[in-house]
N, C-alpha and C positions, 0 to 999 in steps of 0.2 A: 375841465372835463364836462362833455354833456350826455347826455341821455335822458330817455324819451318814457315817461311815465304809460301809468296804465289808460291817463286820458288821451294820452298822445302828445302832452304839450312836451315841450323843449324847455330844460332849465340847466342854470351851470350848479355842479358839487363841486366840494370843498376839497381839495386834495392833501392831505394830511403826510407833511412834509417826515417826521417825525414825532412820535409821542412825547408828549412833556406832561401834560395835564389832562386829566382825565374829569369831568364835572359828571356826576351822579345825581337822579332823578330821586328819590326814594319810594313812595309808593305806587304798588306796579311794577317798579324794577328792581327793587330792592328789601322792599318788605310785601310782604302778600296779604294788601290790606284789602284788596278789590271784596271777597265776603261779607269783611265789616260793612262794607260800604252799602252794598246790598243789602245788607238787612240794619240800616242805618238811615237811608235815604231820604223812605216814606217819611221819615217821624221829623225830619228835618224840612221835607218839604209839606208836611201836616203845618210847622213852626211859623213857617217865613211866607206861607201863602203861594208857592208853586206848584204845578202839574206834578203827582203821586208818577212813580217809575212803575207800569204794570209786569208782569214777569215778559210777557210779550214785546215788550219794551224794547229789552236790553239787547238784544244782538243787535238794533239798529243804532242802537246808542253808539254801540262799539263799532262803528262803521263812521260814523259822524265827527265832524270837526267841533272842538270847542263852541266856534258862536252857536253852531246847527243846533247841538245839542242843549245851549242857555236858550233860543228861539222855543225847541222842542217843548222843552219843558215851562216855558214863558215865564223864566227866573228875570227878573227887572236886573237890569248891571248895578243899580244903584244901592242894592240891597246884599251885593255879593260881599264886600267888606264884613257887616255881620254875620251872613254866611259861614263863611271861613273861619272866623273867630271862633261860631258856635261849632263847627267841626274839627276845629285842634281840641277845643276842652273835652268834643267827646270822646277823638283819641285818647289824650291824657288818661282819661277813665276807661278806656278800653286796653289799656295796653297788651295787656295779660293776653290779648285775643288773638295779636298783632306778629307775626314772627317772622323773621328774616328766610327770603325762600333757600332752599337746600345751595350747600355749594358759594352763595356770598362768603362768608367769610375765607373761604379760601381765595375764590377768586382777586380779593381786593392785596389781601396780602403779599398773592405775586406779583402784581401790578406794582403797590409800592416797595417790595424786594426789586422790580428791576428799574427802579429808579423813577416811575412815575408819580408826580403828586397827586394829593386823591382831593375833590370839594362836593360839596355837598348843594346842590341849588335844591329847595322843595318847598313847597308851600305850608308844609307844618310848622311845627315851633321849632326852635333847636334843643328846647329841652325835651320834648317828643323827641324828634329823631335820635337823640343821644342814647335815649333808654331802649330805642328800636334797637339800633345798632350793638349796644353794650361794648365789648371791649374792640369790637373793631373802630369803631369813633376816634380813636386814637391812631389809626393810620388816615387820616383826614388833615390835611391841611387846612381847609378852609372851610367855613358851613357859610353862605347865604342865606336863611329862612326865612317862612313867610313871605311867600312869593304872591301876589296878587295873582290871578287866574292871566291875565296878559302882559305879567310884570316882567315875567325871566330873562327877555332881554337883557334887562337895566344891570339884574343880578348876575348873570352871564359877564357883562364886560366889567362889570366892580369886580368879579373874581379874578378874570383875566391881568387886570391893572392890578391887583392886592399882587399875585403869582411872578408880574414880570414877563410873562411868558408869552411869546409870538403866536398868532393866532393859528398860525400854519399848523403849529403843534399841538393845537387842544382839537380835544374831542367831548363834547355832549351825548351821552346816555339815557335814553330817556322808554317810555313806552305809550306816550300818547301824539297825538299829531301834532300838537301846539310844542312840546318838547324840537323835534323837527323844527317848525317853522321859527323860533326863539334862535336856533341855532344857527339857520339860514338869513336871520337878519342880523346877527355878530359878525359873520362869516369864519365861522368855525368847522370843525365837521361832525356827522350827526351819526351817532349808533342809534337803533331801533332796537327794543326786547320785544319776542312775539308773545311772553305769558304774562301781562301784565293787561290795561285797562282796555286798550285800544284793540282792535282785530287788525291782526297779521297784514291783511290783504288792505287793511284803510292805509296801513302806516309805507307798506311796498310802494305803493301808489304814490308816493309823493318823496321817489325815490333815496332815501337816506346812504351815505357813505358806508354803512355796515347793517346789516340784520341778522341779530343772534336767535338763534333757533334753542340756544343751550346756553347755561348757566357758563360752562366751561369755555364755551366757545370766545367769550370776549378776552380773555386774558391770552388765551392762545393764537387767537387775533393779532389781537395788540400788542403784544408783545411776544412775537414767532421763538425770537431766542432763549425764554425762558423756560423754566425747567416746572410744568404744570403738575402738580399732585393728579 
């Protein structure tokens, strides 16, 4: 299938033959950490020596692709490793702050009532993301964590080989642009959330298989025949 993005260029999507596996993003799409984040940032980029987020900032952030936004902020790649570290622990210690957006927990459960697997790819801990989730974590097949900022690939086709599962059949959920582009180099297909980290109109742009407007809308989606709360 082709279609012609917002820049104009020409690229092939993934045509999703059937659902089998569904791979979930977690922050941004699943828990509504993006606040933490923001008032998290500075004190992280005071830490490790990069460019402060000014509130001016952000809407161009959320416009901008992964490298753009490591360039913007002139985060060294070689430093992102303790980055990440230093931001799971803050989680850990934030969690209380951290809470699953409205309507996940439903939605996941009909997904796997109609027979879909559910994995978890994120760059948190898995013991973070368990406590995010709390009793949904158990409709989860598979968790990947601690995803390096351009790692997902790797974690993407470990989940797919763990699963069994023809690529045809899986789908990536994600809410930033590197989510997309991870899932374009599996050759998978790629759902977009528009209330998560990235702006709507960045993630359109580089046209993904699905864009949920609504919480509700992916299960009903993705699984037309089932019976949505």
């Amino acid at each position: 299938m082709i279609y012609i993005n917002a820049l104009g260029l020409f690229k092939e999507t993934q045509v999703l033959t059937s659902l089998a596996l569904a791979i979930f993003d977690l922050d941004g799409t699943l828990a509504d950490s993006f606040p933490w984040f923001l008032r998290t940032i500075n004190d992280i980029a005071d830490r490790f020596g990069f460019r402060r987020v000014a509130d001016e900032d952000i809407e161009g952030l959320r416009h901008a692709s992964t490298r753009e936004i490591l360039r913007r902020l002139e985060v060294p790649l070689w430093k992102l490793p303790a980055i990440a570290r230093h931001a799971r622990r803050l989680k850990a210690e934030a969690a209380s702050e951290i809470s699953l957006f409205a309507g996940v927990e439903t939605m996941l459960r009909t997904l796997a009532e109609d027979g879909v697997r559910l994995a978890l790819v994120t760059s948190d801990s898995e013991a973070n993301a368990r406590e995010k989730l709390g009793p949904s974590a158990a409709l989860f097949a598979y968790f990947d964590c601690a995803a390096s900022v351009f790692g997902k690939p790797a974690k993407f086709r470990r989940v797919i080989r763990r699963s069994g599962i023809a690529p045809d059949k899986v789908i990536a959920i994600g809410d930033e642009v590197r989510d997309i582009e991870a899932a374009r180099a599996v050759g998978i297909a790629c759902g977009a959330v528009c209330w998560g980290y990235a702006a709507p109109v960045a993630l359109r742009a580089l046209g993904p298989d699905h864009v949920f407007e609504r919480m509700d809308k992916i299960a009903s989606t993705l699984c037309p025949g089932a019976v949505v709360p």
